[in-house]
C-alpha positions as CSV (number, residue, x, y, z in Angstrom):
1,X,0.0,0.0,0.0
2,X,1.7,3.6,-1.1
3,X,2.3,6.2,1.7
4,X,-0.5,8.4,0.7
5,X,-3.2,5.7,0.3
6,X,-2.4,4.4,3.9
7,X,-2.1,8.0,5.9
8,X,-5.4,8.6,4.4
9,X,-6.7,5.4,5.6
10,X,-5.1,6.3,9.1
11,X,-7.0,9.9,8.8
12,X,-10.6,8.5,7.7
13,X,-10.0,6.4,10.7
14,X,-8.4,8.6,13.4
15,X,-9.2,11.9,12.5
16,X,-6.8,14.3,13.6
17,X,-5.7,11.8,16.7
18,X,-3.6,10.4,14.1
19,X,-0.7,13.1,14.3
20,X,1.5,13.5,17.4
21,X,2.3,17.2,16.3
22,X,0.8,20.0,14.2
23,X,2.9,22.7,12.9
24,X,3.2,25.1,9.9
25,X,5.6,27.1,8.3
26,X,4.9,30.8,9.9
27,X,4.9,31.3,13.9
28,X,1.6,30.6,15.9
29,X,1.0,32.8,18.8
30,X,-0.4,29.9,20.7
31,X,0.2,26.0,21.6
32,X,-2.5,23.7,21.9
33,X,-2.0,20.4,24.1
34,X,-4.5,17.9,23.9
35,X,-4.1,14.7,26.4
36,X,-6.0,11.7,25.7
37,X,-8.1,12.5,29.2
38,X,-8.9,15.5,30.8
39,X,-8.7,19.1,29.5
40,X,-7.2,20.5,26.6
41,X,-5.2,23.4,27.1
42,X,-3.5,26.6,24.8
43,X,-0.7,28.7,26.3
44,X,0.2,31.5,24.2
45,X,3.8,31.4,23.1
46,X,4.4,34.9,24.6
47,X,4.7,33.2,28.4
48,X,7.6,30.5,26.8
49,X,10.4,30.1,29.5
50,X,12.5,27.5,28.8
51,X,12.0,24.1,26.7
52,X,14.7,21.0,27.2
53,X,14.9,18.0,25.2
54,X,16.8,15.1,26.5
55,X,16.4,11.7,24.8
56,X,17.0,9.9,27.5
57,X,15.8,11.2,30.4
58,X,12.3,10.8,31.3
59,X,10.6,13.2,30.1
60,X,11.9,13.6,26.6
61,X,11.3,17.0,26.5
62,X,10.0,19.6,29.1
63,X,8.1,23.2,28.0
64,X,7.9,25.3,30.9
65,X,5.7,28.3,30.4
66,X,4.9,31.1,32.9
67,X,1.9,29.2,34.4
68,X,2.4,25.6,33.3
69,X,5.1,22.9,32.9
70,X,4.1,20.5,30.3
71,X,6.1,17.2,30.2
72,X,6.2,14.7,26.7
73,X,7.0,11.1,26.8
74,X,7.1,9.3,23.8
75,X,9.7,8.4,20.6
76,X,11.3,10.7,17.9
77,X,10.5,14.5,19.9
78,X,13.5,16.1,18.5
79,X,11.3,17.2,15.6
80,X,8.7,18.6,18.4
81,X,11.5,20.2,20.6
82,X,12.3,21.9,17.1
83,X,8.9,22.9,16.4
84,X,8.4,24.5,19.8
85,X,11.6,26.4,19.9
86,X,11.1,27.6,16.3
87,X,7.5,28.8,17.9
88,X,5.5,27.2,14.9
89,X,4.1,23.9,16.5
90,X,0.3,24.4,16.6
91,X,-0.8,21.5,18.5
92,X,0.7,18.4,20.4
93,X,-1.4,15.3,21.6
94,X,-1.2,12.2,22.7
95,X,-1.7,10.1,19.7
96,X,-3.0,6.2,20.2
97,X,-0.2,3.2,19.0
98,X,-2.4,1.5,17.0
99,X,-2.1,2.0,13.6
100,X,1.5,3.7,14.1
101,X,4.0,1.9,12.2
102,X,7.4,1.6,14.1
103,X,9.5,2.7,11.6
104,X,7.4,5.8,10.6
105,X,9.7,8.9,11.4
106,X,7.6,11.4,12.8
107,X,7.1,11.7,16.5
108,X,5.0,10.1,18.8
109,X,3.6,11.5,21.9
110,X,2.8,8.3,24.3
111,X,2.4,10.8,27.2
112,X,1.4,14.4,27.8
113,X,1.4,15.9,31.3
114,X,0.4,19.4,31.9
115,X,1.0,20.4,35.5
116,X,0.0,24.2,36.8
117,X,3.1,26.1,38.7
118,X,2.1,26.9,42.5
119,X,0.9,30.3,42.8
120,X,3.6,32.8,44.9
121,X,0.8,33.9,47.5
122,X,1.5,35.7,50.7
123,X,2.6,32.9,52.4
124,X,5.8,32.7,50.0
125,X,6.7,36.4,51.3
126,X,9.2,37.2,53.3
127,X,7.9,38.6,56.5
128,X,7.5,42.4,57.1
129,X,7.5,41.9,61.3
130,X,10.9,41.5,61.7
């Protein structure tokens, strides 16, 4: 089966869980993460602080924003790290093994975590008494 025929077969039949990562060629002003459960969140490229990709540590490849720390587990992220830094992924999801062929050589997000920094409230203050 050609390449075409069968990553249409794999979008008529996972819709757009099929790709790991969505980017384009000009920069987004937000990134969208979509976990298999819970919420979906975007974080607006603007509030960026750091991203690290290490193959093989676990995560792969941590995004820390201003309010969130997103973490990505999964195979072939240096294309993602790129994406990110070059601030023109769109989306990243966790994608379902399934019909993903081991040797394909785009990326593959097994796990997403997104985790929400702590809040610096009053009690993080130094204290005025003296």
């Amino acid at each position: 089966m050609d390449t075409e025929r069968r990553d249409g077969l794999k979008r008529s039949i996972l819709g757009a869980d099929a790709s790991a990562l969505e980017s384009g060629g000009s920069p987004r002003l937000m990134l969208d993460f979509r976990p298999k459960r819970g919420e979906w969140l975007a974080l607006p490229y603007t509030a960026l602080r750091s991203v690290r990709y290490d193959p093989d540590d676990r995560p792969v490849v941590s995004i820390e924003f201003s309010s969130h720390v997103i973490e990505v587990e999964g195979r072939k992220l240096e294309g993602l790290y790129l994406a990110v830094v070059s601030q023109r992924a769109s989306t990243i999801a966790e994608v379902q093994e399934l019909y993903l062929d081991e040797e394909e050589s785009r990326c593959f997000v097994e796990r997403l975590t997104i985790r929400r920094k702590a809040q610096r409230g009053a009690e993080d203050r130094p204290d005025d008494r003296g």
